[in-house]
C-alpha positions in Angstrom: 20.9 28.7 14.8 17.6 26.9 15.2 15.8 30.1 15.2 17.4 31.7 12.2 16.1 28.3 10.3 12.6 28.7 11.2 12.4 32.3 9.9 14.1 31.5 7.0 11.8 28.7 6.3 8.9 30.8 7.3 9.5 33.3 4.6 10.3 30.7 2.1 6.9 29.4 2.2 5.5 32.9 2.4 7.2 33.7 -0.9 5.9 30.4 -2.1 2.6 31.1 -1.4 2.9 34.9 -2.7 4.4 33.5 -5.9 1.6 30.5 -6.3 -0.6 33.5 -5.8 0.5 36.1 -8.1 0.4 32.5 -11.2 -3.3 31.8 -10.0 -4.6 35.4 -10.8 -2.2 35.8 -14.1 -4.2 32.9 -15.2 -7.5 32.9 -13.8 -9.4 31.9 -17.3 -12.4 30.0 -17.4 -11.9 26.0 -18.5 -14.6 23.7 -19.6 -14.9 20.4 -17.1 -16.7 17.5 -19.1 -17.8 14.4 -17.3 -20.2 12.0 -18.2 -22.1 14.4 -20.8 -22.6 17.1 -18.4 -20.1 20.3 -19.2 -18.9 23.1 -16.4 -17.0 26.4 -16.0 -15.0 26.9 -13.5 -11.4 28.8 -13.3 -8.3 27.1 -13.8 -6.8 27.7 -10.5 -10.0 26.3 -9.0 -10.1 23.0 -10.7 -6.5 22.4 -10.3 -6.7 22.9 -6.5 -9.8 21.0 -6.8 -8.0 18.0 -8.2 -5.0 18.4 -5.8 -7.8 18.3 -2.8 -9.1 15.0 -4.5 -5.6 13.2 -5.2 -5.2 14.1 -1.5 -8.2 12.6 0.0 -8.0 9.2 -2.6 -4.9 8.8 -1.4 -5.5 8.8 2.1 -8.5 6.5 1.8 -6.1 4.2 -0.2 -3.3 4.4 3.1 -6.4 4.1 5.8 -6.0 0.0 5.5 -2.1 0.4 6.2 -2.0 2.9 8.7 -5.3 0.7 10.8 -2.6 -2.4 10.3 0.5 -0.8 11.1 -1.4 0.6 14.5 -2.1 -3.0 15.4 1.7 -4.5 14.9 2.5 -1.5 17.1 0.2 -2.5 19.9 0.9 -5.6 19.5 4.5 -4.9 19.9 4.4 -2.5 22.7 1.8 -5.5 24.6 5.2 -7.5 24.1 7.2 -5.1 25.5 5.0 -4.6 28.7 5.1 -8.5 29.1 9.0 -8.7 28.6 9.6 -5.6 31.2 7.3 -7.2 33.7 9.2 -10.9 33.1 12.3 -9.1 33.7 11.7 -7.1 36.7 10.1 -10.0 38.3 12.5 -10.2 42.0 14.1 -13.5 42.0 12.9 -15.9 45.4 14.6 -15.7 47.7 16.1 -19.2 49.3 15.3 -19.4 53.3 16.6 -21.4 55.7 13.9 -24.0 55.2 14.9 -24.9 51.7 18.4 -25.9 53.3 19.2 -29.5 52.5 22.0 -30.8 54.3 22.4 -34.0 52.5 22.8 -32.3 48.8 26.1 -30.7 50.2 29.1 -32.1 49.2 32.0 -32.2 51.2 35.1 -30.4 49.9 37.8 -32.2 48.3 41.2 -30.9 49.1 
């Protein structure tokens, strides 16, 4: 079952990318890009992967501060861990002979 969904998911993205395709060359005409007085040509499949590239790496930059944070509070919590596991598989002592104390015994009451 697993392996039938893989294929099938597989040629899904195949198709995708085949179809993306097949809309990038159907319309491959030139655009103007303006920015700050200077003006470009470029296609339009181009400069919209261009911008997708861009959105991609702005957002990451933006997440960089969340993900360095998040990777703290996780060693931090797995340093908490290690100290609770070692607290709990400390071996009780063991009482000896020595630490008998006859006169803290009581007697039994019947």
């Amino acid at each position: 079952m697993g392996g039938l969904r893989r294929v099938a998911t597989w040629v899904f993205r195949a198709l995708l990318l085949l179809l993306l395709s097949v809309l990038a060359l159907m319309n491959a005409d030139l655009v103007q890009l303006r920015f700050f007085g200077q003006q470009w040509q470029a296609p339009l499949p181009l400069v919209v992967l261009a911008s997708v590239i861009f959105g991609i790496l702005i957002a990451l930059i933006a997440s960089l501060e969340r993900f360095a944070t998040l990777r703290g509070q996780i060693a931090a919590l797995r340093h908490e861990v290690q100290v609770h596991e070692a607290e709990r598989h400390r071996s009780p002592r063991v009482a000896s002979v020595t630490d008998f104390d006859p006169d803290a015994v009581r007697p039994m009451e019947r």
